[in-house]
C-alpha positions in Angstrom: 46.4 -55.3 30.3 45.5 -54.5 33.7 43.2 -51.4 34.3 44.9 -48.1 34.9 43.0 -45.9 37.8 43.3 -42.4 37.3 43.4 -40.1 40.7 40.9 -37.2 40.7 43.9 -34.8 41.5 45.6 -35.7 38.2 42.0 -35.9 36.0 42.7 -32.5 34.3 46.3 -32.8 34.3 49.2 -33.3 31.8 50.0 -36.4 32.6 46.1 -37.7 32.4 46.1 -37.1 28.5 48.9 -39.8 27.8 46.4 -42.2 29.7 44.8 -44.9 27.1 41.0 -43.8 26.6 39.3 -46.7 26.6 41.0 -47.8 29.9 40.2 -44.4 31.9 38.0 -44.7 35.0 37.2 -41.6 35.5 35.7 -40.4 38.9 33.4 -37.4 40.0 35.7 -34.9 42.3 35.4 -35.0 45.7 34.5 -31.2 46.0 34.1 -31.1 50.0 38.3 -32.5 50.1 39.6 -30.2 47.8 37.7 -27.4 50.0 39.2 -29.0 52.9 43.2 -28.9 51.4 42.4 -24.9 50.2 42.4 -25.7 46.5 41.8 -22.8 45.2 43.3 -20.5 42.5 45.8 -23.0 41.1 43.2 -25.5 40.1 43.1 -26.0 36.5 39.4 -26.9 36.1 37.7 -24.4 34.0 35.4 -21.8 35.8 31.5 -22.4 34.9 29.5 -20.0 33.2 27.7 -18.2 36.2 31.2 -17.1 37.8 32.2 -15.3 34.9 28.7 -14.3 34.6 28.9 -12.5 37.9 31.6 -10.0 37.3 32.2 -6.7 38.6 31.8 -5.1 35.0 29.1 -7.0 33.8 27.0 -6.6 37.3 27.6 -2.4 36.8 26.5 -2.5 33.0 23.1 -4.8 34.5 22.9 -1.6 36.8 22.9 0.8 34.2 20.9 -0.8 32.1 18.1 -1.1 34.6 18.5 2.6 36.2 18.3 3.7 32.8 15.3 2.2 31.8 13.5 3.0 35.1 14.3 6.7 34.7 13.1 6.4 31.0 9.8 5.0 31.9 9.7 7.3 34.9 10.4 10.6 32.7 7.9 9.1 29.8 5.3 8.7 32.8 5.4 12.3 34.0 5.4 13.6 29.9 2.5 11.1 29.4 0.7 12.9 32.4 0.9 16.7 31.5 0.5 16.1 27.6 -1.8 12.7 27.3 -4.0 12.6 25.5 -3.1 15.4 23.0 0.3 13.7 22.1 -1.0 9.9 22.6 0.3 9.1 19.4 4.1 10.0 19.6 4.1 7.9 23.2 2.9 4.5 21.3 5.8 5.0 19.3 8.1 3.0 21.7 5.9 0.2 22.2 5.2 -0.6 18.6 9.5 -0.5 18.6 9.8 -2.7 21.3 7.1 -4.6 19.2 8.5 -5.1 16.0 12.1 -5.8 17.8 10.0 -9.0 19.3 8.9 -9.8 15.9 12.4 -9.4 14.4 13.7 -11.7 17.2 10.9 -14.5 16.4 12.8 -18.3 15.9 12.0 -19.6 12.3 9.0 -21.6 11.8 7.6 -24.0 9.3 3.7 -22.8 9.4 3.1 -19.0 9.5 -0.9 -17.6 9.0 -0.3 -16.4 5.4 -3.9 -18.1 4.5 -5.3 -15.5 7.9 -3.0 -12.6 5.9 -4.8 -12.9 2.4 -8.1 -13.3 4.2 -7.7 -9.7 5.5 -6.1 -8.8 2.3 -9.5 -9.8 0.6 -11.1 -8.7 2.8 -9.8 -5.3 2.9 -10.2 -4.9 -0.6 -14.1 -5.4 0.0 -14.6 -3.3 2.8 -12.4 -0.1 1.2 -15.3 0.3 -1.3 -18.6 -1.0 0.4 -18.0 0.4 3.6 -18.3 4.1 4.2 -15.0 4.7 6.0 -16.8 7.6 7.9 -18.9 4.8 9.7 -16.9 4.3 12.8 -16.4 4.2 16.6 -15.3 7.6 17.9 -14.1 7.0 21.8 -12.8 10.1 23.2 -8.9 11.4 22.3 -8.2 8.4 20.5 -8.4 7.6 16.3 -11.5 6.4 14.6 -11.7 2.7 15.1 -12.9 2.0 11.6 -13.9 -1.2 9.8 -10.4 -0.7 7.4 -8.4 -0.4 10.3 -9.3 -3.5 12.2 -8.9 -5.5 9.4 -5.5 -3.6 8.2 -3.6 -3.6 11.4 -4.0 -7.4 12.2 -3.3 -8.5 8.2 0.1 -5.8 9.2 0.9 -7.3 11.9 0.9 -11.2 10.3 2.7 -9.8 7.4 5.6 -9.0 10.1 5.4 -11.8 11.6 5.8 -14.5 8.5 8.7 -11.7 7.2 10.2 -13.0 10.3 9.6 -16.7 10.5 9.2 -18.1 7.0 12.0 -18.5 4.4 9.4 -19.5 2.2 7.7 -16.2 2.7 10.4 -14.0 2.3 11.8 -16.1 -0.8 8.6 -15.3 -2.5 8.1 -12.2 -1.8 12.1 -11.5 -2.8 11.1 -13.0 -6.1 7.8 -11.0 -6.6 9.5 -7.4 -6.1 12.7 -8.2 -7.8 10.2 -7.9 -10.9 10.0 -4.2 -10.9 13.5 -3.2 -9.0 12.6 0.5 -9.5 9.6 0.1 -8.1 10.6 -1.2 -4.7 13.5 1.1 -4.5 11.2 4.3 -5.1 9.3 3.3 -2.0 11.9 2.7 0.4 13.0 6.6 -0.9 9.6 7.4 0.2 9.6 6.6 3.4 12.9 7.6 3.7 11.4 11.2 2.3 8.2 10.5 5.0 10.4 10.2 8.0 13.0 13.0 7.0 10.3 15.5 6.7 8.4 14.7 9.7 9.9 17.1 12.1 9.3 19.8 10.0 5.6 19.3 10.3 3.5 21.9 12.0 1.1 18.7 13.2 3.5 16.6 14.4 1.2 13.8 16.2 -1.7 13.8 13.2 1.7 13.3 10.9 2.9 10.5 12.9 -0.4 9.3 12.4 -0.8 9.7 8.7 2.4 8.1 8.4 1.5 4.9 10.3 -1.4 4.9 8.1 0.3 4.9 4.5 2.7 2.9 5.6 0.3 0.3 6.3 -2.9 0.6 3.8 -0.1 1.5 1.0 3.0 -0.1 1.4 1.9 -3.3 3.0 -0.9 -3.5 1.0 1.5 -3.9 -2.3 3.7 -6.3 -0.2 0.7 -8.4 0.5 -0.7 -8.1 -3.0 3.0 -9.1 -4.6 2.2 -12.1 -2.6 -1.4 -13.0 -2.7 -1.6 -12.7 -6.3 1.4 -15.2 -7.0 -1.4 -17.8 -7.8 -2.8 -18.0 -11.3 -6.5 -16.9 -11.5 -6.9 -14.8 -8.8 -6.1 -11.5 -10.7 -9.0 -12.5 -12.8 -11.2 -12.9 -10.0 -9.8 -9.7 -8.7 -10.7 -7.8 -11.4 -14.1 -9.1 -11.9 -15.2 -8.5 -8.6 -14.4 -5.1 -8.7 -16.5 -4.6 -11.7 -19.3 -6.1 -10.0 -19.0 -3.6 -6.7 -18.7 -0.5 -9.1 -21.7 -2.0 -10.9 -23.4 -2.0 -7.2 -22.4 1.3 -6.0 -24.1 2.8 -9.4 -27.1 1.5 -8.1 -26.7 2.9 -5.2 -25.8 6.6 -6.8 -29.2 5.9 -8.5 -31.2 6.2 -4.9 -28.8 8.6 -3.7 -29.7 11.1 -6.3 -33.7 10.1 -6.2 -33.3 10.7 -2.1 -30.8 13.8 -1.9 -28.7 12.3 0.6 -26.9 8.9 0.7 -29.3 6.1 1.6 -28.2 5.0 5.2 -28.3 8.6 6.5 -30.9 8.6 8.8 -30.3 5.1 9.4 -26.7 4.7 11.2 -26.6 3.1 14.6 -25.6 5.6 17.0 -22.5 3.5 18.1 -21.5 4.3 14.7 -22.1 8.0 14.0 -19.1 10.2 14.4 -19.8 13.8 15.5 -17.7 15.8 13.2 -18.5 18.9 11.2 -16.6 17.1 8.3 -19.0 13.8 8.8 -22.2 16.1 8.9 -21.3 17.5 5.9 -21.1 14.3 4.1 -23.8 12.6 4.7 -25.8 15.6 3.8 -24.5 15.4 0.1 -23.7 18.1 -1.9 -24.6 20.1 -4.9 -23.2 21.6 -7.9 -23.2 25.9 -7.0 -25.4 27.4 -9.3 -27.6 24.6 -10.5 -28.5 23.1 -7.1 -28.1 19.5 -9.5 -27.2 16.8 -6.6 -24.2 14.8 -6.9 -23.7 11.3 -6.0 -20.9 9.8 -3.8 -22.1 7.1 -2.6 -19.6 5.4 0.1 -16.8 7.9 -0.8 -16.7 11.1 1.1 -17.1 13.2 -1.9 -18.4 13.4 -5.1 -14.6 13.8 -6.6 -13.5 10.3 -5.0 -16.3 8.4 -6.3 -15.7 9.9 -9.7 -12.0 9.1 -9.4 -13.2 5.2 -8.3 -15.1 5.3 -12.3 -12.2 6.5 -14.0 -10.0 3.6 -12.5 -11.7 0.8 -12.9 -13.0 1.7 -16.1 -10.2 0.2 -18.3 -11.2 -3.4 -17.0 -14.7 -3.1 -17.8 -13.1 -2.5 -21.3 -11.0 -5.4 -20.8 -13.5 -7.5 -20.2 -15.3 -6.3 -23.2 -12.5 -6.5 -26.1 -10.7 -9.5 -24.8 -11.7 -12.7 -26.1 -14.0 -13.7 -23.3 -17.2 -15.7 -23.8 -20.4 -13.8 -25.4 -22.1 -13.2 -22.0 -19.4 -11.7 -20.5 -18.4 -9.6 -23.4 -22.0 -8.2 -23.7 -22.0 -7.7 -19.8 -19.1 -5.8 -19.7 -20.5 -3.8 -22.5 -23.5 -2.6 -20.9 -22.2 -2.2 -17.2 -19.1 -0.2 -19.3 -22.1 2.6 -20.3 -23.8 2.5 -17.1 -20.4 3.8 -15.5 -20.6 6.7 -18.0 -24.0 7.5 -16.1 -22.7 7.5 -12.7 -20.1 9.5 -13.7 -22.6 11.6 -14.8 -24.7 11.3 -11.8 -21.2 11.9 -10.1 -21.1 15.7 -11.8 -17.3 15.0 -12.0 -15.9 15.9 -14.5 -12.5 13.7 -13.6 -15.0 10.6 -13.9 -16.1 11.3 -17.5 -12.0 12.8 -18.5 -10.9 9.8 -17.2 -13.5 7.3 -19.1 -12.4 8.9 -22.0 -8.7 8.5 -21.8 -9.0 5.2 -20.6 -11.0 4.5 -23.6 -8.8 6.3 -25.6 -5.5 4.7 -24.5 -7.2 1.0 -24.8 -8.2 1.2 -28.2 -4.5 2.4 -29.1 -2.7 -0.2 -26.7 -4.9 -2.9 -28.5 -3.7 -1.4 -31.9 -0.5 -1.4 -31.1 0.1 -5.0 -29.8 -2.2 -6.0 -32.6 0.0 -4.4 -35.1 3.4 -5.6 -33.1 3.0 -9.3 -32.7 0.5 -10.0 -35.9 2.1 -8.4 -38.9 -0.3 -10.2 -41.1 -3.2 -8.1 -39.4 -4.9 -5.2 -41.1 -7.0 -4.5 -37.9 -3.4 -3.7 -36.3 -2.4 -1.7 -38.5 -5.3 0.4 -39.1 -5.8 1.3 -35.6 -2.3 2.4 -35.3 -2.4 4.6 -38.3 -6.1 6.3 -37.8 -5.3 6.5 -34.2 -4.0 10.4 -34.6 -6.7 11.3 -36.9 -9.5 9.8 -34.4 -7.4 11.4 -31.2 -8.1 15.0 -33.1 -11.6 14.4 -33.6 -12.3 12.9 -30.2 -10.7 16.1 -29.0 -12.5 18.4 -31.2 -15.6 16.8 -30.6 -15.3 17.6 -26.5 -14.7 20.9 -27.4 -17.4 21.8 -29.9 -20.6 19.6 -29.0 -21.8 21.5 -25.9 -23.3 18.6 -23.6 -20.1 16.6 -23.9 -17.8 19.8 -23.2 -19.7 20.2 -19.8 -19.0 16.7 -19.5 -15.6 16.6 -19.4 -14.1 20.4 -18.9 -17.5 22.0 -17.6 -19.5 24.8 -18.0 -20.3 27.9 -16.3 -20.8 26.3 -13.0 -17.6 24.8 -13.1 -16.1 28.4 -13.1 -15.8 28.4 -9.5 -14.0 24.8 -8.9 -11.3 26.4 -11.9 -10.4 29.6 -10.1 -10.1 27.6 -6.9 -7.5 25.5 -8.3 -5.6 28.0 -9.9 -5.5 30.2 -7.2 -4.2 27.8 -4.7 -1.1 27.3 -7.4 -0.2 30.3 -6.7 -0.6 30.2 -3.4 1.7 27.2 -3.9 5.2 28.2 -5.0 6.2 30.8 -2.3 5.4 27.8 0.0 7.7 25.5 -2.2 10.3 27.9 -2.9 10.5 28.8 0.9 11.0 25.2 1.9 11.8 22.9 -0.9 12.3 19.8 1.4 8.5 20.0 2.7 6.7 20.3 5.5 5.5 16.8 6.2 2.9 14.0 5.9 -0.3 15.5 6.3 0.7 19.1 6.7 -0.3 20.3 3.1 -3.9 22.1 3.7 -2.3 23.9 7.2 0.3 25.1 5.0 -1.7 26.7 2.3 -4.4 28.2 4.4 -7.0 27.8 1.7 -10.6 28.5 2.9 -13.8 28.2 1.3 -16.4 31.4 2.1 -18.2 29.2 4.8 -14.3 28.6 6.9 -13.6 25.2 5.6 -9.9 23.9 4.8 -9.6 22.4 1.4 -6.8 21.2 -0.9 -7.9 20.3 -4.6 -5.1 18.7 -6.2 -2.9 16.1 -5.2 0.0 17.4 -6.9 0.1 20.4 -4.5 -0.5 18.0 -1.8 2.6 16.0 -2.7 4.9 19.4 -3.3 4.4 20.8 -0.2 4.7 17.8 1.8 7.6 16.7 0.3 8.9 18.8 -1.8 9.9 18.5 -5.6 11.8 15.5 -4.8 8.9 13.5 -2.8 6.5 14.8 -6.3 9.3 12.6 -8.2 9.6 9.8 -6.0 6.1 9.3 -5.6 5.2 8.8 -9.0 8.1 7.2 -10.1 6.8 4.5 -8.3 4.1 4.4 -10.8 5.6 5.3 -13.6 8.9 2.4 -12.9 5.7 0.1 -13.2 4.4 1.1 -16.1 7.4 1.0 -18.2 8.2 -2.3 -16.9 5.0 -3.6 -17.9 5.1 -1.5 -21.5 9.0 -3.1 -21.7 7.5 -7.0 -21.0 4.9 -5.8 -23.4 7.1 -5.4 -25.9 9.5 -8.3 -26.1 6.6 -10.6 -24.8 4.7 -11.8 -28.4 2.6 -14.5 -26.5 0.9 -14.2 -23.2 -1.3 -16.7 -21.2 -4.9 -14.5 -20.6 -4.6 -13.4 -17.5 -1.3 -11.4 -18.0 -3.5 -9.2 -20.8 -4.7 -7.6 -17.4 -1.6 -5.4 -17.0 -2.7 -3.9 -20.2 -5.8 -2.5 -18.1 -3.2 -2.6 -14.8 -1.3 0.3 -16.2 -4.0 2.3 -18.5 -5.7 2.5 -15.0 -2.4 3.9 -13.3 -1.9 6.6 -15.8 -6.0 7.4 -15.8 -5.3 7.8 -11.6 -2.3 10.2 -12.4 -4.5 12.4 -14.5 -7.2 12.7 -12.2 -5.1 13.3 -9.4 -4.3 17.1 -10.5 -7.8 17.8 -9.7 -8.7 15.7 -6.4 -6.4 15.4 -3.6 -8.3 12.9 -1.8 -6.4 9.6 -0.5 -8.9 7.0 -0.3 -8.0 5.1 -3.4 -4.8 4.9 -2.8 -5.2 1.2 -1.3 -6.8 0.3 -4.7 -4.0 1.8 -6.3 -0.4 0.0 -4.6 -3.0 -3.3 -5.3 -3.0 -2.7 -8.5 1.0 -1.9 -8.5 1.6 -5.3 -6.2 -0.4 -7.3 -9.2 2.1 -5.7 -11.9 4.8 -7.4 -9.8 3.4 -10.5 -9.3 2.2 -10.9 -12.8 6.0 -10.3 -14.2 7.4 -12.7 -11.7 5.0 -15.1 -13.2 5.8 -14.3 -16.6 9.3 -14.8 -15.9 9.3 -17.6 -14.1 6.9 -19.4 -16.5 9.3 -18.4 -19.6 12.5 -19.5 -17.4 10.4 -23.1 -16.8 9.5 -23.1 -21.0 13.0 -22.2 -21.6 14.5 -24.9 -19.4 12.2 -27.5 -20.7 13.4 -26.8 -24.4 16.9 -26.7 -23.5 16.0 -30.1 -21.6 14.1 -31.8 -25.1 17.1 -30.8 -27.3 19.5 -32.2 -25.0 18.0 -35.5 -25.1 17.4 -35.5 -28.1 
């Protein structure tokens, strides 16, 4: 068949579609002739992108859009120039925005730096209790640069970054925190709570601040641990390094108590030393009123925090100790589990020694009761279980009648002072609570209740007064139903789970040590272990995602054998 040739004129046509295909020659359009003949509005070529592109309407939107964002950054300009640098934190509020809107919009990727995240996340677990957070740079109207910070902020922002880019990342972080639904679900509340009372804040920029803060070193933090600790053995490793920096920092409470002042006092480079009242005051140590008996703190800013730092980690000390561990291990943990008892002593806080108690307390039963659960054929189960009341009275009885051990845990005469203090600002409390039952916002506790020592000094002594007026009775509930949803997750696995690898034993010691923090928290209001603490809730997830995926694998592999079979 001879060749058909198509006319440019009738290319786009009707009559060009009955044309065979294979016999088309198809030829460019002469552009310059068709301008020549006036072709114009009744050619049926399709317009190109850029034409409808260049609208009327779309060019006035591109004008708005631009004068609008003009006179933003000129009105934020002349704001940032009468208020700066008092208000410097509400105007990086719209960078970090436009900066996580950047993150949002990143393409997916293959290879995200999770292996730089858990560096940092190590590493931030380190530095949290060597480093005295007080040791910092100071430059003038802007935050402490300290050591947690720099590491915090850059493990933040990679943490963004592979939520953004890495199915892989998200899937297994989906998985970890789908182990403890409540949990999760209480925390976005919370920072729904943190945001909603934030206006109502007498201190609006050091709010926005504190905010920023939690939500990083907390919430992030158990993100990143939910992750990090997906891989058998590091819990383990976790765990036993933090017995070995409590172990250090009691040797450092030892000097501090021989010198009267923490050991690097008089030796911190001056690019280091903050000049604050607050700062002053700690690294001149303090003293128990009335008996002048120095108490140790060590890298904590008081005495209260470091004996808070005893009480929680003591229950894996005792882990370590009554698990089946090798002999040198079990004897180590032994004698470094009565050498915590002395710098809780040295301490002079009470909350360190209450808390070593009931973390005693509260493993001996938890090992009695699993004992007595899962091996019916035990008499070491059952014998625990049933003297456990009995030996609870007498443990009781005995902090109450033996005199050195009842100024141990509930204090003496010179504790009469810290007592009155506390109960006084409860009732400073309610009229501040029943006033506003919403709260006044993160950080805005001590302005609220205008307590004051005899010297001028703001101070809050409970944590639960903290959280009430902040957030109100709702916030109190949200916030430790965090802890509490993991706990009863873990007592619930515990339960139905008759046969653990050894590493999953740990959230025996995992939850003792969050119910221990919740005790001691009516008595310090302090927030520098809370990082240790939404760890320690990010390994309970991660540890019952393992458990359940491992039992789904051993399920699936019987269910496999008995089919072939």
């Amino acid at each position: 068949m001879p060749s058909i040739r198509i006319q440019p004129q009738r290319l786009f046509g009707a009559r060009a579609a009955s044309a065979p295909k294979s016999k088309r020659i198809i030829r460019a359009p002469n552009v310059k002739a068709k301008a020549a003949q006036g072709v114009g509005a009744a050619d049926p070529r399709l317009k190109t992108y850029t034409d409808e592109f260049h609208t009327p309407d779309r060019t006035l939107i591109r004008r708005w859009i631009f004068w609008s964002v003009v006179g933003f950054c000129l009105l934020q300009g002349l704001v940032f120039s009468f208020f700066a640098p008092y208000l410097i934190e509400l105007f990086a509020v719209i960078p970090a925005f436009l900066a996580l809107i950047v993150i949002w919009a990143l393409p997916e990727a293959r290879n995200v730096p999770t292996r730089f995240m858990e560096r940092c996340f190590f590493s931030l677990f380190v530095v949290m209790i060597i480093w005295p957070n007080y040791l910092a740079v100071a430059l003038p109207f802007l935050p402490w640069i300290t050591l947690i910070r720099l590491i915090s902020f850059p493990m933040a922002l990679v943490f963004f970054v592979a939520l953004s880019q890495s199915h892989a990342f998200r899937k297994a972080l989906g998985g970890g925190i789908s182990a403890t639904p409540w949990l999760w679900r209480f925390m976005v509340l919370f920072v729904l709570v943190e945001v909603a009372t934030m206006p109502l804040s007498p201190v609006l920029p050091d709010s926005l601040q504190r905010f920023v803060l939690s939500c990083i070193n907390w919430l992030i933090v158990y993100f990143v641990a939910v992750y990090y600790f997906r891989v058998p053995g590091r819990v383990t490793r976790w765990a036993a390094i933090l017995c070995a920096m409590a172990v250090f920092l009691g040797l450092i409470a030892i000097v501090e108590v021989h010198e009267g002042h923490v050991p690097w006092a008089y030796h911190i480079p001056s690019f280091l030393k903050v000049e604050d009242p607050t700062v002053n005051a700690v690294l001149r140590g303090g003293s128990r009123a009335y008996t002048g008996v120095y108490r140790a703190q060590t890298t904590f800013t008081t005495s209260l925090g470091y004996g808070e730092f005893i009480a929680v980690i003591f229950p894996f000390m005792l882990h370590f100790m009554m698990m089946p561990y090798k002999p040198p291990v079990r004897i180590a943990a032994f004698f470094a589990s009565l050498f915590m008892v002395y710098a809780g002593l040295l301490s002079g806080s009470r909350s360190a020694t209450l808390g070593a108690l009931v973390a005693f307390m509260m493993t001996i039963g938890a090992w009695g009761v699993l004992k007595w659960r899962h091996e019916r054929s035990s008499l070491m189960g059952a014998a625990v279980v049933y003297s456990y009341p009995v030996a609870g009275v007498l443990v009781l009885a005995a902090t109450l009648l033996i005199g050195r051990l009842h100024r141990a845990v509930w204090g003496g005469g010179e504790t009469v002072s810290s007592t009155l203090a506390r109960q006084t600002q409860w009732h400073m409390t309610w009229p501040h609570v029943l006033k506003n039952p919403l709260g006044y916002g993160v950080g805005s506790a001590a302005e609220i209740l205008q307590f004051r020592l005899p010297s001028g000094l703001l101070v809050l002594d409970s944590y639960f007064i903290s959280l009430l007026l902040q957030f109100g009775p709702v916030g109190f509930i949200i916030f430790f139903g965090m802890m509490f949803s993991a706990v009863g997750a873990v007592v619930a696995y515990l339960y139905r789970q008759p046969k653990r690898d050894r590493e999953a034993n740990f959230l025996v010691p995992l939850s003792i040590s969050l119910i221990v923090w919740f005790t001691v928290k009516s008595v310090n209001a302090e927030e520098g272990n809370h990082p240790l603490i939404f760890m320690m809730m990010g390994m309970i997830s991660a540890m019952l995602y393992r458990s359940r995926v491992d039992a789904g694998g051993a399920s699936g592999r019987s269910r496999s054998a008995v089919t072939r079979r």
